[in-house]
Backbone bond lengths (Angstrom), bond angles and torsions (degrees), N, CA, C in turn:
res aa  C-N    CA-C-N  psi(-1)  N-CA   C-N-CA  omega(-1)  CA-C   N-CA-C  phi
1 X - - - 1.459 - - 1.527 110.17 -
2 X 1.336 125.75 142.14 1.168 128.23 -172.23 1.712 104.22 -96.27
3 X 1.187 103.21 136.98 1.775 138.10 -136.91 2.085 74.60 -91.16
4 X 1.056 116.60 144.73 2.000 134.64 150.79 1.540 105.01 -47.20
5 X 0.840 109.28 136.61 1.579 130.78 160.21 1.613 90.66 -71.30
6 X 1.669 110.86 118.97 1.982 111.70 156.65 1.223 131.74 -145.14
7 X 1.135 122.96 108.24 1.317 131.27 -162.63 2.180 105.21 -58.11
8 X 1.304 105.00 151.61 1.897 82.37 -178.04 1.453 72.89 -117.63
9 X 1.419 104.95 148.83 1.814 123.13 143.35 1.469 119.48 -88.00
10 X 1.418 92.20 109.98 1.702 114.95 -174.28 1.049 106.10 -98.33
11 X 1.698 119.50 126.39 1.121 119.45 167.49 1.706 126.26 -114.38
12 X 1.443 94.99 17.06 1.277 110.47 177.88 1.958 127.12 81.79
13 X 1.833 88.62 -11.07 1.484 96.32 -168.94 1.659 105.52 -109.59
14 X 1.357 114.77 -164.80 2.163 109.95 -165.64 1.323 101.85 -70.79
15 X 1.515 121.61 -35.02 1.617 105.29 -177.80 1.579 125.86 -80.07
16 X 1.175 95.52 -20.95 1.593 87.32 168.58 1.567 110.52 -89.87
17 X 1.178 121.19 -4.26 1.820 123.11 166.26 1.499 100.98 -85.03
18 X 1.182 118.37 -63.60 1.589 106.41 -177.34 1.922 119.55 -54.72
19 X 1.080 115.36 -26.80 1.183 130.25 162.56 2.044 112.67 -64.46
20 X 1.374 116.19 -50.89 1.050 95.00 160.11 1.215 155.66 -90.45
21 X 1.490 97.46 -0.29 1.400 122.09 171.89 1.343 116.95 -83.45
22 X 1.658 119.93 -3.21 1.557 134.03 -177.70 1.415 95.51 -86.72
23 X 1.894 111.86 -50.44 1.733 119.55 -150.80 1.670 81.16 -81.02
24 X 0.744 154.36 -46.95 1.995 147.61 176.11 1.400 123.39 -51.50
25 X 1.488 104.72 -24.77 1.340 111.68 170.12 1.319 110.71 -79.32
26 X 1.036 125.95 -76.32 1.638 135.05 159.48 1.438 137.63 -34.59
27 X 1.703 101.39 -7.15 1.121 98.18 166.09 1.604 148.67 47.17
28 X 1.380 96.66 16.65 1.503 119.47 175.46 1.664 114.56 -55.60
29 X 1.684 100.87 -53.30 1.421 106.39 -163.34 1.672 105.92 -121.43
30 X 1.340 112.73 165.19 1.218 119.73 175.32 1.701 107.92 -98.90
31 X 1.472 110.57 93.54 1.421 95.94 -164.03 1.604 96.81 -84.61
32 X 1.513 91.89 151.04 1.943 95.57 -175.01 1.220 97.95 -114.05
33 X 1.258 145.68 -42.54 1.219 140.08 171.97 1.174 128.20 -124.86
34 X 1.542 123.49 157.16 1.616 116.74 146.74 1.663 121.01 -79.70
35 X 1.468 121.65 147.14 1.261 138.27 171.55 1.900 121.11 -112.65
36 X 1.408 95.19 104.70 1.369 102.75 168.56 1.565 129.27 -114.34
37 X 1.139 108.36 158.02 1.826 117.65 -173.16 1.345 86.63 -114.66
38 X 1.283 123.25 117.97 1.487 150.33 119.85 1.207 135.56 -53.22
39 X 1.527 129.39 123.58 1.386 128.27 155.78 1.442 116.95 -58.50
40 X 1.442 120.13 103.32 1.706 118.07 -161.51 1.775 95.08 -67.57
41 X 1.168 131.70 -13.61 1.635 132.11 -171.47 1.795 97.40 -91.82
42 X 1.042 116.96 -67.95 1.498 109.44 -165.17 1.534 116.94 -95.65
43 X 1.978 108.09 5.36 1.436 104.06 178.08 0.967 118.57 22.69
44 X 2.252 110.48 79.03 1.116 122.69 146.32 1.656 93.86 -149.41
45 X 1.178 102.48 170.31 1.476 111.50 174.51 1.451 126.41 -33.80
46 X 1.117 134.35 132.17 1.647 115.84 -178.63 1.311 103.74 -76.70
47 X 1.741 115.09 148.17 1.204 123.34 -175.49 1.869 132.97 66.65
48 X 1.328 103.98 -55.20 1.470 131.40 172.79 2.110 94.45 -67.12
49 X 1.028 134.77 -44.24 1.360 115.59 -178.44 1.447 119.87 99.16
50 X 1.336 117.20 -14.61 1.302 141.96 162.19 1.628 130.90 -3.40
51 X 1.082 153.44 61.89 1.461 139.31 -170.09 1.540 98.61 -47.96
52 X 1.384 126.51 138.57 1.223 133.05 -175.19 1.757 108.88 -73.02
53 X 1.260 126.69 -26.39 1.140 133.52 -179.14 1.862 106.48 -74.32
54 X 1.224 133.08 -17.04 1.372 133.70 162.62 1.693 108.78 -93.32
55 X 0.878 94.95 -6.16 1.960 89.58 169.82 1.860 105.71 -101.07
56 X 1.508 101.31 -22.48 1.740 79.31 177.21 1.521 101.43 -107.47
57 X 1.536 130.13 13.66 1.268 120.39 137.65 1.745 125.47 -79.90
58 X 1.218 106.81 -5.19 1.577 119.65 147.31 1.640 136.32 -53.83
59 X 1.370 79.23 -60.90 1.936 102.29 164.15 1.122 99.76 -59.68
60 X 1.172 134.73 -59.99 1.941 127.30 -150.54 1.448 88.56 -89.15
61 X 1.160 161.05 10.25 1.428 147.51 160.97 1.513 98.11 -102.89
62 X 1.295 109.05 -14.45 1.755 89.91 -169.98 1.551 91.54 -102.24
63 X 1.335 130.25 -33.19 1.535 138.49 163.39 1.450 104.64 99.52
64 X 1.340 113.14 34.11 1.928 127.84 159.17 1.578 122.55 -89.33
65 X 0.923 134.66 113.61 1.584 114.55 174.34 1.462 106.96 -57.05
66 X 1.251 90.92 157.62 2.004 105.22 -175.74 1.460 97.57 -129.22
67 X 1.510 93.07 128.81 1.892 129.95 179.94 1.697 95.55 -105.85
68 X 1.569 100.25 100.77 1.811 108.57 178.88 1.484 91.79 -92.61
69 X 1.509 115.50 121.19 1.533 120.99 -179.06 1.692 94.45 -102.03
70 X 1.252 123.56 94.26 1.706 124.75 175.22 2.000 99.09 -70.52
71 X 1.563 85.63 132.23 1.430 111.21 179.30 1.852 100.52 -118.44
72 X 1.216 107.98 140.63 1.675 114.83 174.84 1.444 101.40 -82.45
73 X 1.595 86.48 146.80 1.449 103.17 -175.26 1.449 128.45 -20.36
74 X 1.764 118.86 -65.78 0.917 136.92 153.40 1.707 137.59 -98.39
75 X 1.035 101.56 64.29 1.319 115.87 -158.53 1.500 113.82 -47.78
76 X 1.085 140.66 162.21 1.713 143.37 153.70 1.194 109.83 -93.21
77 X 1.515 123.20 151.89 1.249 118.13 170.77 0.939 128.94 -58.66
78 X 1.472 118.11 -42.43 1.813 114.75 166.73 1.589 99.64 -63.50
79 X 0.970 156.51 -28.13 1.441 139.48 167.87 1.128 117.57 -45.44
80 X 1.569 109.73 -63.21 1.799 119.97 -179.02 1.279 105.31 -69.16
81 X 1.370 136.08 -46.44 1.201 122.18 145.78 1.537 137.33 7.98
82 X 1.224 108.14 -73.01 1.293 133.59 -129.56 1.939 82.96 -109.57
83 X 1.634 102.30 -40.29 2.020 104.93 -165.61 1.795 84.91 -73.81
84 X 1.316 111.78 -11.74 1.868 102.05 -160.49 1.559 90.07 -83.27
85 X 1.231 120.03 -45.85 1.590 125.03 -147.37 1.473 111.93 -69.95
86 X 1.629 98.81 -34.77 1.876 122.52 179.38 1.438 92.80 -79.22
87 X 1.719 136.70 -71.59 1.066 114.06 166.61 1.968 133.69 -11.03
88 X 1.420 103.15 -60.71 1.504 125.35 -159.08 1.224 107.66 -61.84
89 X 1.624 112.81 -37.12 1.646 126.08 -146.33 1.771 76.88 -104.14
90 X 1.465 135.89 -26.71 1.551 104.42 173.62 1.609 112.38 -72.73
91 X 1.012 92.06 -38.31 1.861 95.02 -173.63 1.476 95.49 -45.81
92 X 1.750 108.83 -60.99 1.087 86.55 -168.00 1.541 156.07 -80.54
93 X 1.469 85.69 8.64 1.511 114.04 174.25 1.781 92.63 -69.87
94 X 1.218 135.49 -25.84 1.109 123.10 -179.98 1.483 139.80 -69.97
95 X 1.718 88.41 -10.97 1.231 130.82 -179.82 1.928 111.68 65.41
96 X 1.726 83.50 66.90 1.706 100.38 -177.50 2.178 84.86 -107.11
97 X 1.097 109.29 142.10 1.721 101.83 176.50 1.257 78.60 -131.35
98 X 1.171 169.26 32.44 1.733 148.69 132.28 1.239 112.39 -131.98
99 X 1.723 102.21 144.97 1.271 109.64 -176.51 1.267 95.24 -119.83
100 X 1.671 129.21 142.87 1.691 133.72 -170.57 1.410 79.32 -108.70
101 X 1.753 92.34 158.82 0.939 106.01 152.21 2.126 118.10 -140.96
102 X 1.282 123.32 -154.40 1.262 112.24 164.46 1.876 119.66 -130.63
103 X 1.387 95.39 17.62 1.443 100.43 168.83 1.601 144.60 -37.16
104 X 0.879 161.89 143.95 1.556 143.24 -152.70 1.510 108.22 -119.55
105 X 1.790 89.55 -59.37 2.015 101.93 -160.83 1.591 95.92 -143.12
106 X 1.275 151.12 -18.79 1.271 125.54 -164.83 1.452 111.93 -90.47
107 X 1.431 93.32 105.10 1.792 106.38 175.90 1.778 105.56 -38.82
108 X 1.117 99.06 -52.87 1.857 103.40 -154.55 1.614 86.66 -56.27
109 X 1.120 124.37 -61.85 1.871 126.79 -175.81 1.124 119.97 -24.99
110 X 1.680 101.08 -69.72 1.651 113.64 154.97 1.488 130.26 -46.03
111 X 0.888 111.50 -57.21 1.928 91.76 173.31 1.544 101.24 -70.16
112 X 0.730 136.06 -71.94 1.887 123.80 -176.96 1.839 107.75 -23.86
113 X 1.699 118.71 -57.08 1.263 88.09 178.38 1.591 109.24 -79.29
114 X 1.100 134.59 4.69 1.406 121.18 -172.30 1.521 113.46 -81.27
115 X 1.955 97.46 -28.06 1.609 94.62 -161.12 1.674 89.78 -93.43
116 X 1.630 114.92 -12.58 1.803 94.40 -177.78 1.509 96.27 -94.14
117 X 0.767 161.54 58.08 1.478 170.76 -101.65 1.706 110.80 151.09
118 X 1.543 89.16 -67.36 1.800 101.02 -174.27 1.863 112.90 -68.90
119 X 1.554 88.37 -17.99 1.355 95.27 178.86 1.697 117.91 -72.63
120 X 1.014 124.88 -7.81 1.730 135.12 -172.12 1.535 89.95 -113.00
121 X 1.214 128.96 -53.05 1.628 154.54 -162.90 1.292 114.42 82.29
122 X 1.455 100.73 64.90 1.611 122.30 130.66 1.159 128.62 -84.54
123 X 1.498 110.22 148.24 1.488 107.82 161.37 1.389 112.66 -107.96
124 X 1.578 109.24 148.24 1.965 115.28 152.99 0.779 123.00 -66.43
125 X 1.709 128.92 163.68 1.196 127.05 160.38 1.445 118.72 -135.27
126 X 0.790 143.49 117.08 1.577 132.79 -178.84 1.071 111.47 -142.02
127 X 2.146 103.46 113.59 1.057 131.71 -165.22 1.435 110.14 -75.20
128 X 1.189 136.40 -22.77 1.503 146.60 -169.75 1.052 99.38 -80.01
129 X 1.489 139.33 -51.45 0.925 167.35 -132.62 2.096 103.59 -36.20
130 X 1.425 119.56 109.33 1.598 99.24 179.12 1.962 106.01 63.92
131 X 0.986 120.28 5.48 1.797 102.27 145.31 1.313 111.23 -98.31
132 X 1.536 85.21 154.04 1.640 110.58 -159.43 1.773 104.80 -61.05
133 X 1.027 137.41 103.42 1.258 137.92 -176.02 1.717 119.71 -42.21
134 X 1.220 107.15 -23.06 1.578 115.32 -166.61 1.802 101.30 -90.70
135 X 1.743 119.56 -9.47 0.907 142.34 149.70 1.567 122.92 -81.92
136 X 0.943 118.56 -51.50 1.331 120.68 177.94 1.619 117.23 -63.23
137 X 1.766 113.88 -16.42 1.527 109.34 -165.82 1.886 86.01 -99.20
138 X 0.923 130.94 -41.69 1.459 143.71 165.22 1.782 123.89 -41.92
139 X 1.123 97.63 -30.73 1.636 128.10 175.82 1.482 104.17 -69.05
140 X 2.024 98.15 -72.20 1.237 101.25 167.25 1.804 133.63 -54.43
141 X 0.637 113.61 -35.71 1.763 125.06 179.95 1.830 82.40 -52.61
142 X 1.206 97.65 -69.83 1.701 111.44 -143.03 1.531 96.89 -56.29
143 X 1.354 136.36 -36.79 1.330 139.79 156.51 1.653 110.04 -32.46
144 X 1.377 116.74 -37.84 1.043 99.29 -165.81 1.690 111.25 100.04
145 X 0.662 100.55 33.27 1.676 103.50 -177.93 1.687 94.56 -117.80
146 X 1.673 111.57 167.32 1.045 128.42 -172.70 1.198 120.69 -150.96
147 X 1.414 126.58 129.98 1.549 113.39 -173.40 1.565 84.95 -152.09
148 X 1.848 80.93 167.89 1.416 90.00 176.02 1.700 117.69 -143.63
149 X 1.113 120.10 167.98 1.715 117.23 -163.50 1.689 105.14 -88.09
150 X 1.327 90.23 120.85 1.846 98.49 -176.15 1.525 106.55 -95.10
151 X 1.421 100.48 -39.90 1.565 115.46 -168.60 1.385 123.49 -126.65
152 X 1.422 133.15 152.09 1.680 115.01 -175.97 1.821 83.53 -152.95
153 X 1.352 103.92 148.53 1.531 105.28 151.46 1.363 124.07 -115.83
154 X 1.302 106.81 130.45 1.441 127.50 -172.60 1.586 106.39 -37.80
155 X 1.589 115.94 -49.45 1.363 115.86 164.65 1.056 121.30 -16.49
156 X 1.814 123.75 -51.21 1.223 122.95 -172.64 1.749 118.38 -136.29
157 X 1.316 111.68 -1.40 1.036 117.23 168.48 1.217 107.28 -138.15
158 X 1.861 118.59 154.26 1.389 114.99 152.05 1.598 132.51 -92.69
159 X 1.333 118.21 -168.15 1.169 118.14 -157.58 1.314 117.76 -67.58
160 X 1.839 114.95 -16.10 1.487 135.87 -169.49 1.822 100.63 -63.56
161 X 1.329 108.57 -20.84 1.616 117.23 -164.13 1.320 124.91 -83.76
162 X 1.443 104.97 -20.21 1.497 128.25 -176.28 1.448 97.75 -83.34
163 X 1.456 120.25 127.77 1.354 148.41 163.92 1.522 89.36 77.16
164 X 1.383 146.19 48.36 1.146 150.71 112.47 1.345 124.85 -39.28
165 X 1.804 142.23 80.63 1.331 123.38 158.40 1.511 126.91 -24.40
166 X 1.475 131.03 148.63 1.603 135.62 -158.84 1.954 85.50 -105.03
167 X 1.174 101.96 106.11 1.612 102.78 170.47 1.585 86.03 -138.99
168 X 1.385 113.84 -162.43 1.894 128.88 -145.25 1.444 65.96 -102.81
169 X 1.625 151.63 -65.95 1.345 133.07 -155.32 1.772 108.20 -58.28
170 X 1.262 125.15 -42.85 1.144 120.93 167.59 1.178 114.98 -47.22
171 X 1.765 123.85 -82.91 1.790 130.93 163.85 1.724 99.58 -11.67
172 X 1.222 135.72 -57.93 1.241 126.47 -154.10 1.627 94.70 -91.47
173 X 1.385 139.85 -40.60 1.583 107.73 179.25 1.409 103.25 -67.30
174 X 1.297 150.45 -18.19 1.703 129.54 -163.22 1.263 108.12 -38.33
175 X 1.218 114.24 147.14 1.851 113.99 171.82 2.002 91.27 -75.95
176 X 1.247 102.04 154.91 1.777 113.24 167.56 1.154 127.57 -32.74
177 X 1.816 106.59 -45.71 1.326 116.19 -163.93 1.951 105.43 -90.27
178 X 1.345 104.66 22.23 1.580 119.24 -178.91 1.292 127.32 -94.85
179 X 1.284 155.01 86.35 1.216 145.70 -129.60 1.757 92.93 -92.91
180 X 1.426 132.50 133.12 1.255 132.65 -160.44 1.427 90.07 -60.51
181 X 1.190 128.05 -79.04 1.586 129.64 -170.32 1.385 115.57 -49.80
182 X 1.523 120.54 10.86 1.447 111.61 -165.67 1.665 124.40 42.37
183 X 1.412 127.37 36.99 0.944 101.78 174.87 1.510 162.77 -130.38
184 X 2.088 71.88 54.46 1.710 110.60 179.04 1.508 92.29 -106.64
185 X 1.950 131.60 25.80 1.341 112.10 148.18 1.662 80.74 83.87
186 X 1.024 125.66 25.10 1.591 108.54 141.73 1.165 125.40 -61.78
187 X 1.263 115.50 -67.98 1.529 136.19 173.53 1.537 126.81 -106.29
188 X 0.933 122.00 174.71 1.685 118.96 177.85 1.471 104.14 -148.51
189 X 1.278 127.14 149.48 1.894 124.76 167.64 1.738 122.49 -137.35
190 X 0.975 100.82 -175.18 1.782 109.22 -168.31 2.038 90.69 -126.12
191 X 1.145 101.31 113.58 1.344 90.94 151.87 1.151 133.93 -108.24
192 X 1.533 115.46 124.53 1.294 117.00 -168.53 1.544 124.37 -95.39
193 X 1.699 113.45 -18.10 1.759 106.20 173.02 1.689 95.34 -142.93
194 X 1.370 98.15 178.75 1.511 104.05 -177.40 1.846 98.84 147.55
195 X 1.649 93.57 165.45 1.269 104.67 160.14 2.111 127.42 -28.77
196 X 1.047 97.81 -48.05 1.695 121.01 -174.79 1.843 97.68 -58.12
197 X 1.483 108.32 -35.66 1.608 93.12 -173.62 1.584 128.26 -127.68
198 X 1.415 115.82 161.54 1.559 112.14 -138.84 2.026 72.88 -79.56
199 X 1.462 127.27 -35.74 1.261 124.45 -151.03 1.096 100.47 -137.88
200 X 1.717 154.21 130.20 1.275 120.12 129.47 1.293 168.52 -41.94
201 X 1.400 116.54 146.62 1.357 100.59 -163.00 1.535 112.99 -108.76
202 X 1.551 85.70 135.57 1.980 111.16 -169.71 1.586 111.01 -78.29
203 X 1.639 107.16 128.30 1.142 109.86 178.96 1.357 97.88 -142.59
204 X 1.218 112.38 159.66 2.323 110.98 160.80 1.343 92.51 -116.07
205 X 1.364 116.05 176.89 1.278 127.21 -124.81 1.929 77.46 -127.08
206 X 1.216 132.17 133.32 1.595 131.53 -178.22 1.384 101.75 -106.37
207 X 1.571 94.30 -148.98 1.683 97.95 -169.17 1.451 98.46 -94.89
208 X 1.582 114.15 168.01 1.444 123.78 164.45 1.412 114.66 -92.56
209 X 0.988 115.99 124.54 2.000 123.67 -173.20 1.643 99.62 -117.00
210 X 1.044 108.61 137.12 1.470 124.77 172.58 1.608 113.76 -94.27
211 X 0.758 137.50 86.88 1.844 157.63 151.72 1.237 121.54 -42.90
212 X 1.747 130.39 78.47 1.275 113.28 175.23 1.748 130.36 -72.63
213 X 1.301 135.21 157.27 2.331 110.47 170.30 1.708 71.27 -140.28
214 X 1.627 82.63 148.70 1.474 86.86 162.26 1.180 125.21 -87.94
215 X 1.615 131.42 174.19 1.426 129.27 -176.50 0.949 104.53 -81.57
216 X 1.516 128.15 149.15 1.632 141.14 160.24 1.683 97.98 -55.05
217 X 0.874 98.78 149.90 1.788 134.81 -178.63 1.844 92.33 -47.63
218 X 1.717 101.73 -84.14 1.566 101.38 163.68 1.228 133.88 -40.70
219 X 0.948 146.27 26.30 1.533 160.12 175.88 1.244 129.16 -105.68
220 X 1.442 114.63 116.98 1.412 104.54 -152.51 1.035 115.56 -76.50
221 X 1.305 148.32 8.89 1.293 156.00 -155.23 1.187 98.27 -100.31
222 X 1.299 125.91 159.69 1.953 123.27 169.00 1.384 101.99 -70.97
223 X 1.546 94.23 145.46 1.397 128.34 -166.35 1.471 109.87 -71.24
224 X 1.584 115.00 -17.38 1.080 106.82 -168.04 1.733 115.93 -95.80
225 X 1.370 108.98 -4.67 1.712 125.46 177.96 1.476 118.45 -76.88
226 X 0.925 106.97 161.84 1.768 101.92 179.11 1.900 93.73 -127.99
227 X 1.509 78.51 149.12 2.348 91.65 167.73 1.661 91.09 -62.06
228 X 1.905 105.77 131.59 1.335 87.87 162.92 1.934 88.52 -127.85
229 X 1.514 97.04 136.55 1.275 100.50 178.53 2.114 104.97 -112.16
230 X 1.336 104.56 148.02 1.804 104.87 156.11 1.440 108.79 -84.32
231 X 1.089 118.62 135.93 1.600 134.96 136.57 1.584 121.26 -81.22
232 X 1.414 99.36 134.04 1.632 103.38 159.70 1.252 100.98 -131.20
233 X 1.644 98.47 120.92 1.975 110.99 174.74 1.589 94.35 -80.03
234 X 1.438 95.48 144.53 1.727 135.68 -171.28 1.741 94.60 -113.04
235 X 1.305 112.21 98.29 1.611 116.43 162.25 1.472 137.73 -59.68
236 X 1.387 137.95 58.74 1.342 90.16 -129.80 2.074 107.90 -81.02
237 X 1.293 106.10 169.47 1.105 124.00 -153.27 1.930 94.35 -57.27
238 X 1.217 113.44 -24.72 1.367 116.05 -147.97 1.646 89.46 -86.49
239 X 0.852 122.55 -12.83 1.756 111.09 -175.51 1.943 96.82 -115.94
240 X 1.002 125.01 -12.52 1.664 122.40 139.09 1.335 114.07 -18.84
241 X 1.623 114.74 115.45 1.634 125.90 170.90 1.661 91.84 -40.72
C-alpha cells in the first residue's frame, strides 16, 4: 500500500527527533520534508535560539530537505496565520496530506494545529502524543541521542541551565515543578547526534544572553514583569576560521 505524503515540523530540539525517529521506524508515512519557523530578522530558530546554518547541517545528516518558513520578528496572528496557510497550500499542492508534529500534552496546541490544518484538509499527527514524559526523556538518552540546552525560562529555571547537555545528572537537578521534557516551554534544545544522523553536528558552546518579552495583557502574572529567558549561542564549528 502506498505510504501518505508528511511533512515533519522540526524544531531542531529531542522531541521533535524522538518523534521523528518513531514516524521512520513505523513506517506509516513517506516523509518528504522537514518544516521550520524562522525568525526572518535574526535567522535562527524561533524560540529555540538556533543559528540557521546548524539546523541545515541537521537536515543534511538526517538526509530530508528543509522548508525554512521565515516569521517577522513580532508577528500577529493573522500574520503567522496567513505565512502558515500559503506555506501549507504549497506543500500541499505537492500532494503531502499530513503534517507531524512532536507535541506531548498541550490540548490548546493541539486543537489549534488540528483546526488550522483541517481547514486546507490536512491532517496532524503527533506521535508522542500522551507518553509519559519522564519515559520519553529516558527513552531518548537510551537511544543514544544527544541534545543540548539552548534556552531556559527564568520562570522555572536559572541561568546555570542554559547550555547544560540532557544526561540522568541533569534529569535529577530539575526543580519538581519542571516537566522532564520541558514541555510547558521551560526549556528548549538542539540535538546534535543520535540514531537520526549519518554524522554529528559540530558546534562550540557561545555566550549566554539574557532576553526579556513582555507578558500578554491576559496573563495571569502581574502586568508589570517581563518573560525573562537565557540564551546560549551554538557556533557551529563549520563556519570557525
Amino acid at each position: 500500500m502506498k505510504r501518505p505524503k508528511a511533512l515533519f515540523n522540526w524544531s531542531s530540539g529531542k522531541d521533535s527527533a524522538l518523534a521523528l525517529y518513531k514516524t521512520i521506524n513505523e513506517n506509516k508515512f513517506d516523509i518528504t520534508c522537514l518544516l521550520t519557523s524562522i525568525n526572518e530578522e535574526f535567522q535562527r530558530i524561533s524560540m529555540h535560539g538556533v543559528q540557521v546554518s546548524l539546523l541545515e547541517q541537521q537536515a543534511s545528516s538526517i538526509g530530508l530537505p528543509l522548508i525554512k518558513m521565515e516569521i517577522p520578528k513580532e508577528p500577529s496572528m493573522e500574520q503567522y496565520s496567513d505565512i502558515m496557510e500559503k506555506t501549507m497550500a504549497g506543500l500541499q499542492s505537492q500532494g503531502i496530506s499530513h503534517s507531524i508534529f512532536g507535541d506531548i500534552f498541550l490540548e490548546d496546541l493541539r486543537k489549534y494545529r488540528e483546526d488550522q490544518l483541517r481547514a486546507i484538509g490536512m491532517e496532524a499527527v503527533f506521535p508522542l502524543w500522551k507518553k509519559d514524559t519522564s519515559n520519553l526523556i529516558h527513552e531518548f538518552l537510551d537511544l543514544g541521542f544527544k541534545t543540548i540546552i539552548t534556552c531556559v525560562n527564568e520562570t522555572y529555571l536559572d541561568k546555570s541551565f542554559a547550555g547544560r547537555i540532557i544526561d540522568e545528572k541533569f534529569i535529577a537537578d530539575l526543580p519538581d515543578n519542571v516537566d522532564p521534557c520541558g514541555e510547558n516551554g521551560e526549556f528548549h534544545t538542539f540535538t546534535f547526534d543520535g540514531p537520526l544522523f549519518k554524522n554529528p553536528i559540530l558546534f562550540e558552546i557561545g555566550e549566554i544572553v539574557k532576553k526579556t518579552y513582555p507578558k500578554p495583557k491576559a496573563d495571569d502574572h502581574k502586568n508589570d514583569e517581563d518573560y525573562v529567558f537565557w540564551f546560549c549561542d551554538l557556533i557551529s564549528k563549520e563556519t570557525l576560521p
